[in-house]
N, C-alpha and C positions, 0 to 999 in steps of 0.2 A: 649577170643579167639583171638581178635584183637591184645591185646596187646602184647600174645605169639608168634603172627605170626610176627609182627614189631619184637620182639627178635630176631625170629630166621632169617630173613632178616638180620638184623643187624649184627647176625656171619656170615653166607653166605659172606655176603659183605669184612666182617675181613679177612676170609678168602681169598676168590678171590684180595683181596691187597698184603697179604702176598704172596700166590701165585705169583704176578703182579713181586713180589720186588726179588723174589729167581729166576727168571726166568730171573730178569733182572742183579741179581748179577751173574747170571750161564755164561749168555755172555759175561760181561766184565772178568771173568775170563776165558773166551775161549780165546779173545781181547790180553789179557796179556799173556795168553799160547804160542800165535803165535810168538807175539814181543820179547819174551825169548827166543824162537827156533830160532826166525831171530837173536838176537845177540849173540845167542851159536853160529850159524852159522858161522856168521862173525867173531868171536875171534878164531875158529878154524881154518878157511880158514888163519888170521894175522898170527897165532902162526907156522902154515905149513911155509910159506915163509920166516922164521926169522930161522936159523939152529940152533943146539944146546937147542933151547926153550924144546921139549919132553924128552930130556936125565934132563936138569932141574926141570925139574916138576915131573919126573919119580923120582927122587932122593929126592926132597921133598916128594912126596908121602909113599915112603921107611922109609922114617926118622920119619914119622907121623906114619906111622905104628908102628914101633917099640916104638916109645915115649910111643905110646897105650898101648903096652903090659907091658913094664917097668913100667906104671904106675899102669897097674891093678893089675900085678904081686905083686905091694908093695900095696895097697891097702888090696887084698886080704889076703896078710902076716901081716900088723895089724888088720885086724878084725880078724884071726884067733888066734894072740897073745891073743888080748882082751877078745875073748871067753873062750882061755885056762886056764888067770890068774883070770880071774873072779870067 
């Protein structure tokens, strides 16, 4: 009985660490959430006073969209060849 009590002591204890460590990783990912927000922040507020920057990035955005389609478009058109002469 002893020695099953020291067992389970022994996961308790595994436990309450693992616990200790997800608890302590859950903050430093809080830590890191903020400091992201703070330099979203600040790259937004730079990007606002520079002109021109949102028409730029509006227009890459655009072009990465469309690259996407064009791509799946032709993607989707060889697997369907593949399927057909198969």
């Amino acid at each position: 009985m002893l020695g099953e009590r020291g067992r389970i002591e022994n996961s308790h204890n595994m436990a309450d660490s693992v616990l200790s460590q997800a608890y302590a990783v859950n903050e430093q990912f809080g830590l890191q959430r903020q400091q992201l927000e703070h330099v979203r922040t600040r790259i937004t507020h730079a990007v606002g006073m520079v002109p021109g920057v949102n028409g730029l990035i509006s227009r890459i955005g655009t072009k990465r969209r469309r690259d996407g389609i064009i791509l799946g478009t032709t993607i989707a058109f060889c697997f369907l060849m593949l399927l057909y002469f198969m």
